[in-house]
mmCIF entry with sequence, helices, sheets and N, C-alpha, C, O atoms, coordinates in Angstrom:
data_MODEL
# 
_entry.id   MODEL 
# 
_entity.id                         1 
_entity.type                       polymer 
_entity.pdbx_number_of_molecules   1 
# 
_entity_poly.entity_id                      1 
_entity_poly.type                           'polypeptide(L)' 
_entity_poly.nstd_linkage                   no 
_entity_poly.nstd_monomer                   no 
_entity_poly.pdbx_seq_one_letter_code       
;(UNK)(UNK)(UNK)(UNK)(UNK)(UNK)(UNK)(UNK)(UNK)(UNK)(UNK)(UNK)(UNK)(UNK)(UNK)(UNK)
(UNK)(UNK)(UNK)(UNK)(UNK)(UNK)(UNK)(UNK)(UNK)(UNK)(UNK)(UNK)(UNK)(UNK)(UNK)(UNK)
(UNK)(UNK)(UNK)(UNK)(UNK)(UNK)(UNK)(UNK)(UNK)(UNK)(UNK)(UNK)(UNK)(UNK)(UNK)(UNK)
(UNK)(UNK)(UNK)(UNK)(UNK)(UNK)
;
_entity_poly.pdbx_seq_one_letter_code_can   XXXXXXXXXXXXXXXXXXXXXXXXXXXXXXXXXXXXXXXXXXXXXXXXXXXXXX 
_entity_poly.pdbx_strand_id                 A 
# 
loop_
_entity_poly_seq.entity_id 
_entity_poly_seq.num 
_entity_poly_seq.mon_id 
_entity_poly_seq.hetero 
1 1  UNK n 
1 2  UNK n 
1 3  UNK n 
1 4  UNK n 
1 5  UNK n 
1 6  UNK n 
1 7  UNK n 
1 8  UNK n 
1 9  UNK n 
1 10 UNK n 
1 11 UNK n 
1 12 UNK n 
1 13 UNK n 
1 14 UNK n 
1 15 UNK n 
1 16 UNK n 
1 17 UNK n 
1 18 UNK n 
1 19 UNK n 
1 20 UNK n 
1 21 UNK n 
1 22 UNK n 
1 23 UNK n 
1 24 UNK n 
1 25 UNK n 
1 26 UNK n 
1 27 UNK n 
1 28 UNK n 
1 29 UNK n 
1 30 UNK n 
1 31 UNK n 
1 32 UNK n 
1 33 UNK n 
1 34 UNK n 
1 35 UNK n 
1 36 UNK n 
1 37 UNK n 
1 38 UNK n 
1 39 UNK n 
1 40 UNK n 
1 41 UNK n 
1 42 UNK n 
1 43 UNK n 
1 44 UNK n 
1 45 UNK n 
1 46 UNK n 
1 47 UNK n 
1 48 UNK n 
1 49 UNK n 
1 50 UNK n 
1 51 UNK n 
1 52 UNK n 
1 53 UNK n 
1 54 UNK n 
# 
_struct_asym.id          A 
_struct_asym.entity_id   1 
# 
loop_
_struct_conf.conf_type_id 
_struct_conf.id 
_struct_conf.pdbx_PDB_helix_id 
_struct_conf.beg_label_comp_id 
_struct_conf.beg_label_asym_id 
_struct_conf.beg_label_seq_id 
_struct_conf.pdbx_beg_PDB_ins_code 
_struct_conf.end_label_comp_id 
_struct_conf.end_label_asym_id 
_struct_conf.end_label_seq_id 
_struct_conf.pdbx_end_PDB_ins_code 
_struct_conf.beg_auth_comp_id 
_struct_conf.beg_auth_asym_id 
_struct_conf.beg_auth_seq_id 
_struct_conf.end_auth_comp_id 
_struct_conf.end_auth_asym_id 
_struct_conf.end_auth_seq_id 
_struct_conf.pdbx_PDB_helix_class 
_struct_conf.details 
_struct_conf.pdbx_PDB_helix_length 
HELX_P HELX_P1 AA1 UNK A 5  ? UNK A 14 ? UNK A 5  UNK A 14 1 ? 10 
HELX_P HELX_P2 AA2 UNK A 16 ? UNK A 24 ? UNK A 16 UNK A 24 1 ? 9  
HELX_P HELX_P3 AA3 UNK A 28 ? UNK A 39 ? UNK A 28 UNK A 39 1 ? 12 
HELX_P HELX_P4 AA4 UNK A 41 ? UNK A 49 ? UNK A 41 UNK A 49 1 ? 9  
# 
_struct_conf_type.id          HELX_P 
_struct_conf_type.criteria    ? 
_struct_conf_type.reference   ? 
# 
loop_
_atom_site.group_PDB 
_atom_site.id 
_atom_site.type_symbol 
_atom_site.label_atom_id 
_atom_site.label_alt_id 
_atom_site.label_comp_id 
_atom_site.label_asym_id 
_atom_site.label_entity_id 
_atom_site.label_seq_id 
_atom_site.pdbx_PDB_ins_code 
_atom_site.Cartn_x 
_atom_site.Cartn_y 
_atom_site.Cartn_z 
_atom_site.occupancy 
_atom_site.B_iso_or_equiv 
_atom_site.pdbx_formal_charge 
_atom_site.auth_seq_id 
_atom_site.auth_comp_id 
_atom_site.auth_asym_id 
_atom_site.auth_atom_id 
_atom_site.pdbx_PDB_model_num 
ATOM 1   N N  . UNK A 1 1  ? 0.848   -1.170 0.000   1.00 0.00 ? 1  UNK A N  1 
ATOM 2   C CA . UNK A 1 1  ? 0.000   0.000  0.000   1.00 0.00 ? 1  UNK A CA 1 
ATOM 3   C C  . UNK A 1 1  ? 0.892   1.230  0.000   1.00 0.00 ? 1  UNK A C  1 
ATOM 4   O O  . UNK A 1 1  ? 1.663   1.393  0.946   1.00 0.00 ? 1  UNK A O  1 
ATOM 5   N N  . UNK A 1 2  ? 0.832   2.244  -1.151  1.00 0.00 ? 2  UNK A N  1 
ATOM 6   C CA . UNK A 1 2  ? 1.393   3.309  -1.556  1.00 0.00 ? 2  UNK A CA 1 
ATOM 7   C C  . UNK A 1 2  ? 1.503   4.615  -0.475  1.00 0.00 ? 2  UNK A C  1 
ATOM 8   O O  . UNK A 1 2  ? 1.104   4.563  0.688   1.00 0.00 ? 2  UNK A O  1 
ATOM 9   N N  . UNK A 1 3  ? 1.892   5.347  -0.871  1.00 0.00 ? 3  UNK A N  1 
ATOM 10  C CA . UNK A 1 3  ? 1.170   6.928  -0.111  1.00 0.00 ? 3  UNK A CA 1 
ATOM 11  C C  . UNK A 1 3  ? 0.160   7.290  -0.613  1.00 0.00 ? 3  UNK A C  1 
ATOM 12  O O  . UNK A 1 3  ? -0.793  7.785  -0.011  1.00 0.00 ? 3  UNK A O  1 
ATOM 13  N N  . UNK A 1 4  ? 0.276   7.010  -2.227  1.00 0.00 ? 4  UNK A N  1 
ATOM 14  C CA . UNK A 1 4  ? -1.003  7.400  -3.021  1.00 0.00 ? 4  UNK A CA 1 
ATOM 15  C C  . UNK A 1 4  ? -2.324  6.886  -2.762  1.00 0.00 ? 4  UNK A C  1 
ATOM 16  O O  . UNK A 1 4  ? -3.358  7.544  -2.645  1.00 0.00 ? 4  UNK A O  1 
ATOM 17  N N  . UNK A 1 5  ? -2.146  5.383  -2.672  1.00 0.00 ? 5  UNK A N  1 
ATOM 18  C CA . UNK A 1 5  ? -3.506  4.685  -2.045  1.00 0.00 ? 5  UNK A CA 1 
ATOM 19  C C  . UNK A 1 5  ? -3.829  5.045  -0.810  1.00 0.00 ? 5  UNK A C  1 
ATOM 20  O O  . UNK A 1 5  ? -5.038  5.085  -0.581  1.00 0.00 ? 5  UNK A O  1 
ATOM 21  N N  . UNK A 1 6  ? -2.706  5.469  0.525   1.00 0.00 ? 6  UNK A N  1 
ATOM 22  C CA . UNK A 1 6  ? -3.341  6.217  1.422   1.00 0.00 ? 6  UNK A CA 1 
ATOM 23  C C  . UNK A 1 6  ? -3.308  7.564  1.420   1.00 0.00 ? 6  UNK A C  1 
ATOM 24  O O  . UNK A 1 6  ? -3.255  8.187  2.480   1.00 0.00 ? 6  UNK A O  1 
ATOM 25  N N  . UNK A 1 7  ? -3.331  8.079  0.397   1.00 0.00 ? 7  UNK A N  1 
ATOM 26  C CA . UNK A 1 7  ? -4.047  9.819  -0.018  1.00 0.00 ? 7  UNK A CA 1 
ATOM 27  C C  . UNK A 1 7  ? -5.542  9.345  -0.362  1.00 0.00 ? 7  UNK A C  1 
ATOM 28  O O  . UNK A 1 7  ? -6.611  9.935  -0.210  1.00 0.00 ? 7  UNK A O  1 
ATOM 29  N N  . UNK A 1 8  ? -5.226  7.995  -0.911  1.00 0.00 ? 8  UNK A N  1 
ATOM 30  C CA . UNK A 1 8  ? -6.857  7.850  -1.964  1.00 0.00 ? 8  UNK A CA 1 
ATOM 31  C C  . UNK A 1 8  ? -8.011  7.816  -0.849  1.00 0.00 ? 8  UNK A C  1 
ATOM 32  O O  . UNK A 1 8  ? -8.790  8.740  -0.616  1.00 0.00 ? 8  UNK A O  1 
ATOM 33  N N  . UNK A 1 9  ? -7.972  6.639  -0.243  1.00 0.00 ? 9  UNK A N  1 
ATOM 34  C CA . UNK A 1 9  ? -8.631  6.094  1.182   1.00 0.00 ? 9  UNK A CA 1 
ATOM 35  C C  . UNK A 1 9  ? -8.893  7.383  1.720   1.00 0.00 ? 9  UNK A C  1 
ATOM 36  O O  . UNK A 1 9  ? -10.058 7.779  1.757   1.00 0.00 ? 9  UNK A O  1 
ATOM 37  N N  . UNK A 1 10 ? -7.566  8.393  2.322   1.00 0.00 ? 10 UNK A N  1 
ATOM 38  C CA . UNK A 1 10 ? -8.331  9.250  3.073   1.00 0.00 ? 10 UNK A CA 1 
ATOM 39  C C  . UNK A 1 10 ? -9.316  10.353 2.729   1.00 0.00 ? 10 UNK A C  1 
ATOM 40  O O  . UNK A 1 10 ? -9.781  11.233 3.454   1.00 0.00 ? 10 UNK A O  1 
ATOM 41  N N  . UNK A 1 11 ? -9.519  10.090 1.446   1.00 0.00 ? 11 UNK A N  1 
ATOM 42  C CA . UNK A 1 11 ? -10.134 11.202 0.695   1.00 0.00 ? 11 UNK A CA 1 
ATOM 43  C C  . UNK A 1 11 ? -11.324 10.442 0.513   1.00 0.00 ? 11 UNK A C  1 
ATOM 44  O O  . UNK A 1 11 ? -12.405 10.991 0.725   1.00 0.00 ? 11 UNK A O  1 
ATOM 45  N N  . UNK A 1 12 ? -11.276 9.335  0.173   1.00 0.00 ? 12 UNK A N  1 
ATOM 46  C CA . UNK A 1 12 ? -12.664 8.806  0.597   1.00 0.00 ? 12 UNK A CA 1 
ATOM 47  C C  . UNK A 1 12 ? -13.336 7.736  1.179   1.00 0.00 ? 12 UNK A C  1 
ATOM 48  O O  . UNK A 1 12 ? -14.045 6.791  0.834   1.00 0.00 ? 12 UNK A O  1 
ATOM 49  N N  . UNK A 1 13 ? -12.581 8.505  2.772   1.00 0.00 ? 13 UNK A N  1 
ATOM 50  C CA . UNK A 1 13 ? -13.264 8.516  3.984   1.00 0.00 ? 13 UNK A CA 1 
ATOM 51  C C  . UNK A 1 13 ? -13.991 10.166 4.103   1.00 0.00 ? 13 UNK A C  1 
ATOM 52  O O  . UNK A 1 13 ? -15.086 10.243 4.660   1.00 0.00 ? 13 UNK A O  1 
ATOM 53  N N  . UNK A 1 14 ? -13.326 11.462 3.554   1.00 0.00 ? 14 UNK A N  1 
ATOM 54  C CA . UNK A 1 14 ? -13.950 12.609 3.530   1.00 0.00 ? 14 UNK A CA 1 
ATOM 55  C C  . UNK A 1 14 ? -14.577 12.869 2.891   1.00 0.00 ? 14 UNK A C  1 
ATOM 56  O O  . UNK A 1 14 ? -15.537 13.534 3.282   1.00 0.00 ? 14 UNK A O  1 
ATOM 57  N N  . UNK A 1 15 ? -14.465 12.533 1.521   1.00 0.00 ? 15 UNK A N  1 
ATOM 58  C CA . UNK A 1 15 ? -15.231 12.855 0.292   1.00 0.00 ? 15 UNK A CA 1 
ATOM 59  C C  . UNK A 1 15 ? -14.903 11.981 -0.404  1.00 0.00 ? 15 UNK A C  1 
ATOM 60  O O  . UNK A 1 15 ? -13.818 12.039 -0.983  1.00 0.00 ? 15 UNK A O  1 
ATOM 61  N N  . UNK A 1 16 ? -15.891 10.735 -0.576  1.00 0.00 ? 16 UNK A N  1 
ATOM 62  C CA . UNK A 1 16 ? -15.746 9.657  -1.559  1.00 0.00 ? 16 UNK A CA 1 
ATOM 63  C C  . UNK A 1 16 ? -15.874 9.590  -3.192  1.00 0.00 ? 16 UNK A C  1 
ATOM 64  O O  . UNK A 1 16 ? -15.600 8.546  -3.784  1.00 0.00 ? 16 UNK A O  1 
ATOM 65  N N  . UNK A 1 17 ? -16.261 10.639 -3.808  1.00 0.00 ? 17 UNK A N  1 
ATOM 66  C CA . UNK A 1 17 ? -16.211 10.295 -4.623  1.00 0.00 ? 17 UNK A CA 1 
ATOM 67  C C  . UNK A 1 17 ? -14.885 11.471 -5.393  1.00 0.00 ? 17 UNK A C  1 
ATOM 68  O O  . UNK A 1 17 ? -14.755 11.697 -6.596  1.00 0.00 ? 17 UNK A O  1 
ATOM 69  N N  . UNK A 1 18 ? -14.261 11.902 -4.543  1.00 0.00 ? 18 UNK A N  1 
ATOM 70  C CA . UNK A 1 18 ? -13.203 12.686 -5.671  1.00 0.00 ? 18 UNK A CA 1 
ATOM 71  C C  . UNK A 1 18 ? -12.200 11.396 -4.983  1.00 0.00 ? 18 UNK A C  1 
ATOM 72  O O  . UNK A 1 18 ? -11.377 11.013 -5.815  1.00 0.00 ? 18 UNK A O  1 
ATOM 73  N N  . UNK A 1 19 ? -12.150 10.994 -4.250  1.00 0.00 ? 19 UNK A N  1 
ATOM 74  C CA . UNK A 1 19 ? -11.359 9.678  -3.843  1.00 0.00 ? 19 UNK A CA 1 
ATOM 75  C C  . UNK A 1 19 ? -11.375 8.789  -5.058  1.00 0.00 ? 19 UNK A C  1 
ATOM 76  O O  . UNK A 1 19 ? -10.341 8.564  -5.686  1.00 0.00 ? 19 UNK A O  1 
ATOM 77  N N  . UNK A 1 20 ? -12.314 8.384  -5.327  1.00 0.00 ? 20 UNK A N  1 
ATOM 78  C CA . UNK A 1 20 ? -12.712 7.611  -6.659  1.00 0.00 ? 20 UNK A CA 1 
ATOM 79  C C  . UNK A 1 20 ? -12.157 8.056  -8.016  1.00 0.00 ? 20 UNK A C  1 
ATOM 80  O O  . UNK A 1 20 ? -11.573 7.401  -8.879  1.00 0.00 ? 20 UNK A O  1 
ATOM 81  N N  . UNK A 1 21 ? -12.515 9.409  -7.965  1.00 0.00 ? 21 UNK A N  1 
ATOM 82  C CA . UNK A 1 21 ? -12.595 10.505 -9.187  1.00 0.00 ? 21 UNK A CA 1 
ATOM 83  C C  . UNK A 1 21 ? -10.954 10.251 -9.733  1.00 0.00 ? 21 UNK A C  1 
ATOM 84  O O  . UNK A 1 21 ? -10.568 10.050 -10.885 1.00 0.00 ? 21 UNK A O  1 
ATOM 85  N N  . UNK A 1 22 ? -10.052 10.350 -8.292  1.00 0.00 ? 22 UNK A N  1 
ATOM 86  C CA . UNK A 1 22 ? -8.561  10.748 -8.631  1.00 0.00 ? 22 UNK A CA 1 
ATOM 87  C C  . UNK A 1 22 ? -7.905  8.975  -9.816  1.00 0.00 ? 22 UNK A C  1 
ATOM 88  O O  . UNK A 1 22 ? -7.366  8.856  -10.916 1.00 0.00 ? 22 UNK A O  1 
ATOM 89  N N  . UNK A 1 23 ? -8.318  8.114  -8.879  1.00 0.00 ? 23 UNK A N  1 
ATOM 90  C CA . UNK A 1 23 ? -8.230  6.961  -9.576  1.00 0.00 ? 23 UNK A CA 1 
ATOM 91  C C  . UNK A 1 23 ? -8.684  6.534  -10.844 1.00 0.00 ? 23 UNK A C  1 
ATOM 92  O O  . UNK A 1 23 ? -7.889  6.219  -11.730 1.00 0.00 ? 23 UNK A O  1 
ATOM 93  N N  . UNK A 1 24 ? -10.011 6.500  -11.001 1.00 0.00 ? 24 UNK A N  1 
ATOM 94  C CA . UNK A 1 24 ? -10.786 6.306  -12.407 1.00 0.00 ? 24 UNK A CA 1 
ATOM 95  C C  . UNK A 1 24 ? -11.266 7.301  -13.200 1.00 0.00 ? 24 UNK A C  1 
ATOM 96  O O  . UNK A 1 24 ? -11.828 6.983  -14.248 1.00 0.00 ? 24 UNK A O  1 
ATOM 97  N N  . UNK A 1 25 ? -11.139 8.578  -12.866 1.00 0.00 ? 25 UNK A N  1 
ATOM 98  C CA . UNK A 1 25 ? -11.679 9.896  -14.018 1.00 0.00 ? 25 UNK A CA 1 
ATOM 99  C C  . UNK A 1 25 ? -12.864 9.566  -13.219 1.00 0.00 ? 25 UNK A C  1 
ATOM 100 O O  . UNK A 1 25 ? -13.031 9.088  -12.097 1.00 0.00 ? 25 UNK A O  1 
ATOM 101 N N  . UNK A 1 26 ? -14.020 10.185 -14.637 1.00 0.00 ? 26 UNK A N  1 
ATOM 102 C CA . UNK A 1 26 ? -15.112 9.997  -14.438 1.00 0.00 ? 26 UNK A CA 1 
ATOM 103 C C  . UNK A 1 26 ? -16.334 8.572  -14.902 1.00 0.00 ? 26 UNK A C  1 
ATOM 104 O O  . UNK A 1 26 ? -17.481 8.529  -15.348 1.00 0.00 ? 26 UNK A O  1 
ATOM 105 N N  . UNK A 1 27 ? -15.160 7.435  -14.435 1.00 0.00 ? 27 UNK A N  1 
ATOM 106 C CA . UNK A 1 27 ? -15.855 6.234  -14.803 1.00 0.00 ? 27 UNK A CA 1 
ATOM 107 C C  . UNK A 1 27 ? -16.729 5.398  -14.509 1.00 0.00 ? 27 UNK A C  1 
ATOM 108 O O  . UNK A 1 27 ? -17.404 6.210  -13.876 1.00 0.00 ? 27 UNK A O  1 
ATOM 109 N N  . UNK A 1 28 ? -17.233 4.585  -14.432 1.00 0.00 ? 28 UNK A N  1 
ATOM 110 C CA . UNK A 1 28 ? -18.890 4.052  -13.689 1.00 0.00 ? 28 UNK A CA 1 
ATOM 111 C C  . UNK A 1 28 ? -18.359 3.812  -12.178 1.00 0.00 ? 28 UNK A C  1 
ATOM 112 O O  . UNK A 1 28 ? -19.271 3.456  -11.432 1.00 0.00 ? 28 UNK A O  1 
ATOM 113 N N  . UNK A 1 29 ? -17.323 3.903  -11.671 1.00 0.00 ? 29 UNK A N  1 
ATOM 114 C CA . UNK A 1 29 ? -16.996 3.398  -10.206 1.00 0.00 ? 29 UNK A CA 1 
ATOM 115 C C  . UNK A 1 29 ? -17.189 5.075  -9.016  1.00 0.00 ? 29 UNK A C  1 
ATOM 116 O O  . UNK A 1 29 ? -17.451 5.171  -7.818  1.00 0.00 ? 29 UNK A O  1 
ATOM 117 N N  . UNK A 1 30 ? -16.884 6.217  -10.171 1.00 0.00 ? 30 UNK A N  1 
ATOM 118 C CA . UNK A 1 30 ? -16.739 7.569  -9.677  1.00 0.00 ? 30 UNK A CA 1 
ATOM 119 C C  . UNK A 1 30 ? -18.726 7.679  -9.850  1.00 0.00 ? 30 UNK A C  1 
ATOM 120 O O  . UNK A 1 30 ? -19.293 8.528  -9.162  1.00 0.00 ? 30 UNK A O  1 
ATOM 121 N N  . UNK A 1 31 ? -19.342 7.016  -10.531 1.00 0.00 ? 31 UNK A N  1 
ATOM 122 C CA . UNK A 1 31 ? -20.266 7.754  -10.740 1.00 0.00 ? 31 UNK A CA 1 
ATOM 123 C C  . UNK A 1 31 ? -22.109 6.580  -9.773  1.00 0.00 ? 31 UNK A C  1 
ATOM 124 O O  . UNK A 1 31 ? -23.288 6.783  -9.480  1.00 0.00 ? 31 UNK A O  1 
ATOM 125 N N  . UNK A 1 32 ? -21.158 5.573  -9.720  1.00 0.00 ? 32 UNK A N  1 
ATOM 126 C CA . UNK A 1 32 ? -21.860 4.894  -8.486  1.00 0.00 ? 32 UNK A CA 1 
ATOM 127 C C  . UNK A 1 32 ? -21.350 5.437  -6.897  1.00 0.00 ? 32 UNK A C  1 
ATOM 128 O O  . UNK A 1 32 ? -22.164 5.600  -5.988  1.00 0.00 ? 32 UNK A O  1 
ATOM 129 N N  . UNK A 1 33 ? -19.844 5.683  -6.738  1.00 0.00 ? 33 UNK A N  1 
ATOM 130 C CA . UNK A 1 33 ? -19.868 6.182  -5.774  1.00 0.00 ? 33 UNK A CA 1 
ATOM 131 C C  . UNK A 1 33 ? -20.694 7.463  -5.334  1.00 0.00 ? 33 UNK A C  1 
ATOM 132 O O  . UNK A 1 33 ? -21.088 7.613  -4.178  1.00 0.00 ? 33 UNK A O  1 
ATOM 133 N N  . UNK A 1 34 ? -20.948 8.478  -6.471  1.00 0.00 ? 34 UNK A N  1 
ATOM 134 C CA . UNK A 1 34 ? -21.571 9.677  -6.258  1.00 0.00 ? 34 UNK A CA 1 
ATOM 135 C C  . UNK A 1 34 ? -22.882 9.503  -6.226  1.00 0.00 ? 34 UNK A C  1 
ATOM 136 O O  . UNK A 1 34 ? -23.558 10.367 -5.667  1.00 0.00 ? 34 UNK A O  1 
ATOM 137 N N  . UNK A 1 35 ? -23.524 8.344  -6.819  1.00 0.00 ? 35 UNK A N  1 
ATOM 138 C CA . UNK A 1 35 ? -24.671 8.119  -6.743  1.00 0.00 ? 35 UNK A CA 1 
ATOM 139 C C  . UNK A 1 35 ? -24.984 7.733  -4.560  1.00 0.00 ? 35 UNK A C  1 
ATOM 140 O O  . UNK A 1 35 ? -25.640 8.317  -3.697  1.00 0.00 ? 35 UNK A O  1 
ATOM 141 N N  . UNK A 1 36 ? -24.221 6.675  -4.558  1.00 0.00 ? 36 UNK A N  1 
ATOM 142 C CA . UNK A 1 36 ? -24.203 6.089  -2.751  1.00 0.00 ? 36 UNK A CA 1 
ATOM 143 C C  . UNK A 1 36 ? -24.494 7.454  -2.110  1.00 0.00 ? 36 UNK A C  1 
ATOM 144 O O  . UNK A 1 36 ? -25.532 7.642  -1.476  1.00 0.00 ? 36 UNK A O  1 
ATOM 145 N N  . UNK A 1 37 ? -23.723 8.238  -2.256  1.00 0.00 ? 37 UNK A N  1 
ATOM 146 C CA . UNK A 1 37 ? -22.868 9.213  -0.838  1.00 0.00 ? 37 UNK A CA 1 
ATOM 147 C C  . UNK A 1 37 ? -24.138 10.234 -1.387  1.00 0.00 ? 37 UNK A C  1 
ATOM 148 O O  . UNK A 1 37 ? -24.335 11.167 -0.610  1.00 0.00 ? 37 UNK A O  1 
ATOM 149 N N  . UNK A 1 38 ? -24.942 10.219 -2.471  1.00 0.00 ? 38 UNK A N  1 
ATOM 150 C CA . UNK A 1 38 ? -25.886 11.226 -2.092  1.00 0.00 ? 38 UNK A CA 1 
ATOM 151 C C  . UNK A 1 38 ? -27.065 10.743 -1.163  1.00 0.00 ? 38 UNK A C  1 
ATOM 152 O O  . UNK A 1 38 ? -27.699 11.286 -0.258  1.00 0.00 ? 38 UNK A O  1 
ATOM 153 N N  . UNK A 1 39 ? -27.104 9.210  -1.896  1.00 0.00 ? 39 UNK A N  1 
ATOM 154 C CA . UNK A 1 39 ? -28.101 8.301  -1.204  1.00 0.00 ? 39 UNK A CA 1 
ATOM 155 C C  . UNK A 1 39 ? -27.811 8.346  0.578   1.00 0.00 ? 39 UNK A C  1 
ATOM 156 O O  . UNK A 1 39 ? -28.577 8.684  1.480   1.00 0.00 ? 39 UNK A O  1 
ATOM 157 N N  . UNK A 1 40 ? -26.438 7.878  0.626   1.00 0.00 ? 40 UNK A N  1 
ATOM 158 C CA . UNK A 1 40 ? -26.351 8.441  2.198   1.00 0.00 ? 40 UNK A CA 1 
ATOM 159 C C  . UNK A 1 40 ? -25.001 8.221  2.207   1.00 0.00 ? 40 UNK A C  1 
ATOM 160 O O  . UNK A 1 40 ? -24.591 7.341  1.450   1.00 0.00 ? 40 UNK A O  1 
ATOM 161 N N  . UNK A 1 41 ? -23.908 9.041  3.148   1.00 0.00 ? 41 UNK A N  1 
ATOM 162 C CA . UNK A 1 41 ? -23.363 9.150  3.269   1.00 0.00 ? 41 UNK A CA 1 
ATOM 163 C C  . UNK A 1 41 ? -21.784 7.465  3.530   1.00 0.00 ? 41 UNK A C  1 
ATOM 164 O O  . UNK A 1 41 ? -20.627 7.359  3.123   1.00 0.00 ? 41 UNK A O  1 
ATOM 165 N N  . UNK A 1 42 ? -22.800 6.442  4.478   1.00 0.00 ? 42 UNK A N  1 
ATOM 166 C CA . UNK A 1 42 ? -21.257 6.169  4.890   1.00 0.00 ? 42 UNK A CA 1 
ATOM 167 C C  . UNK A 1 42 ? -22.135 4.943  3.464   1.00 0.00 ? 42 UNK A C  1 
ATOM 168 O O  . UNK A 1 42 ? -22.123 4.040  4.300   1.00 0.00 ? 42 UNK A O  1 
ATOM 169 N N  . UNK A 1 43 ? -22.599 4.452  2.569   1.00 0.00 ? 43 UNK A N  1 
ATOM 170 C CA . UNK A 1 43 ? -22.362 3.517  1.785   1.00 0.00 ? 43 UNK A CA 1 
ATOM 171 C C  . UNK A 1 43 ? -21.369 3.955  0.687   1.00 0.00 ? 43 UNK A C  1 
ATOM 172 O O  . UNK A 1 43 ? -20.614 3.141  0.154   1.00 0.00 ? 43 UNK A O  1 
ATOM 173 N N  . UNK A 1 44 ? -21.393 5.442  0.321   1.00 0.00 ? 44 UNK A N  1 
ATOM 174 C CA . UNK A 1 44 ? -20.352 5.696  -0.320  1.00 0.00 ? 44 UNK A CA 1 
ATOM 175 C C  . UNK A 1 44 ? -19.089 5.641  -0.103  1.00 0.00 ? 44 UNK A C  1 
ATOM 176 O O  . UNK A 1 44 ? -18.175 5.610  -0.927  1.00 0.00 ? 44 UNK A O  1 
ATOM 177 N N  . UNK A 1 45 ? -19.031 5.621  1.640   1.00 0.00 ? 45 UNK A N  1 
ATOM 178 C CA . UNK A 1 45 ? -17.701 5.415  1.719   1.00 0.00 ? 45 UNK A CA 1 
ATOM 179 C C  . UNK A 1 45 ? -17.472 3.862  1.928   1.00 0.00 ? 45 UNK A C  1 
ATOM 180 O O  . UNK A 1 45 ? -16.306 3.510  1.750   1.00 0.00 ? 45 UNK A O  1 
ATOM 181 N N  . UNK A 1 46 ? -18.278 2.973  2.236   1.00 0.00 ? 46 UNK A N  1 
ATOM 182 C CA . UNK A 1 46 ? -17.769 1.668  1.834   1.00 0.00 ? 46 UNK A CA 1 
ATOM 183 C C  . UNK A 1 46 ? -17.739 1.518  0.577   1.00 0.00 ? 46 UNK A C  1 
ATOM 184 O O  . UNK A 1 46 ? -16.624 1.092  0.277   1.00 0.00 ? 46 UNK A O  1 
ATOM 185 N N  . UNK A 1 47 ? -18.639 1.696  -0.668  1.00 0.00 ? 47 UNK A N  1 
ATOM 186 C CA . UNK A 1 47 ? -18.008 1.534  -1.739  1.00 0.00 ? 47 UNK A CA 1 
ATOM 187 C C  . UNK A 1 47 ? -16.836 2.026  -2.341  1.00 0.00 ? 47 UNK A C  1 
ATOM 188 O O  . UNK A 1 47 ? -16.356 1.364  -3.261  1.00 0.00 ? 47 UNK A O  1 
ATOM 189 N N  . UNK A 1 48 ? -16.066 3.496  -1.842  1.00 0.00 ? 48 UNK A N  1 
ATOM 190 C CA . UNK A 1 48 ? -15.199 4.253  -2.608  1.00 0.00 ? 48 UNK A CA 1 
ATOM 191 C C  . UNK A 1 48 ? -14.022 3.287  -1.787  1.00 0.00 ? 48 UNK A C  1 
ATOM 192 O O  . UNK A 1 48 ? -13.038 3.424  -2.513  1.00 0.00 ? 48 UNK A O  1 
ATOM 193 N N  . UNK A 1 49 ? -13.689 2.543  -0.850  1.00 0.00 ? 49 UNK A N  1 
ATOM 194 C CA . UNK A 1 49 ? -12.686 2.231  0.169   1.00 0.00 ? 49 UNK A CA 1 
ATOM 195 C C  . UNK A 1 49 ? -13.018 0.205  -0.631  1.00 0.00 ? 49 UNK A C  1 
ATOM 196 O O  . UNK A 1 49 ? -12.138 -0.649 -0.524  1.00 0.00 ? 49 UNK A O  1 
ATOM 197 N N  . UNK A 1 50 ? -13.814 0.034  -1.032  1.00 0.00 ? 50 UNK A N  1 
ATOM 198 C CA . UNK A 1 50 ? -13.632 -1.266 -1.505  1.00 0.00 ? 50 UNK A CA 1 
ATOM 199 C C  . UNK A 1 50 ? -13.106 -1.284 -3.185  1.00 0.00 ? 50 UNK A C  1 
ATOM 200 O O  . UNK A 1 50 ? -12.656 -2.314 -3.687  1.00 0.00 ? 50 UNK A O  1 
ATOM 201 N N  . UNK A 1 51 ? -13.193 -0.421 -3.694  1.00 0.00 ? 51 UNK A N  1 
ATOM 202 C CA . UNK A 1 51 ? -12.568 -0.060 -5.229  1.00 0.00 ? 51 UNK A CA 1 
ATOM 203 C C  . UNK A 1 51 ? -11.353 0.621  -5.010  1.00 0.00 ? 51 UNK A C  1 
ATOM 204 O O  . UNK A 1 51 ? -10.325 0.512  -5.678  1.00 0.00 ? 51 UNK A O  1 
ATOM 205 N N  . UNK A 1 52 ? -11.510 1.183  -4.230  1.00 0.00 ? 52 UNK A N  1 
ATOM 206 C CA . UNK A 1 52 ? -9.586  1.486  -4.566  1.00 0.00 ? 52 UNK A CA 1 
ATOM 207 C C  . UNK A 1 52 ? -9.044  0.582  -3.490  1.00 0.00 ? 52 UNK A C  1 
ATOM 208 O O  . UNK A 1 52 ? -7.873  0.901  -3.281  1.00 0.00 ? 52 UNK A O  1 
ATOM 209 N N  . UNK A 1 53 ? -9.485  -0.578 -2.601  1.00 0.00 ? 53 UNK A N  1 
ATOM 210 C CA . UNK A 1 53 ? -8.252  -1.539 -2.277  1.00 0.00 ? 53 UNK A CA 1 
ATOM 211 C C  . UNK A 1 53 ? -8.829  -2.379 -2.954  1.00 0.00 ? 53 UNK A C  1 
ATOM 212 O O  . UNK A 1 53 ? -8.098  -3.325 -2.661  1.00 0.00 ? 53 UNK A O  1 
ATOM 213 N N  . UNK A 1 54 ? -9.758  -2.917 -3.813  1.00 0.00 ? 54 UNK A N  1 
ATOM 214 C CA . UNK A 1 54 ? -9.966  -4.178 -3.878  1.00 0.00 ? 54 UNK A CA 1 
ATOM 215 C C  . UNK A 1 54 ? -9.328  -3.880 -5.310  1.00 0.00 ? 54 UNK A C  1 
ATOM 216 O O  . UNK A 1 54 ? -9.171  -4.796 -6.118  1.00 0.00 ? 54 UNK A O  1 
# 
């Protein structure tokens, strides 16, 4: 695990989907996460924290 992957993680634990964003652009993983975290807050952050380690 990088510095970068823990820049990624902590960014989305704060804001999940530019966490996402930095990794994939604007690709279906940035745009389900943004979908979660409006829906409610902490599913976005389990999804944005299972795509960038898994």
């Amino acid at each position: 695990m990088g510095s970068e992957t823990f820049v990624e993680i902590i960014l989305a634990i704060l804001l999940p989907p530019v966490g996402v964003f930095l990794r994939y652009g604007c690709g279906v993983e940035f745009w389900i996460t943004l979908l979660l975290t409006i829906l409610g807050y902490i599913p976005g952050i389990i999804y944005a924290i299972y795509v960038l380690v898994g």
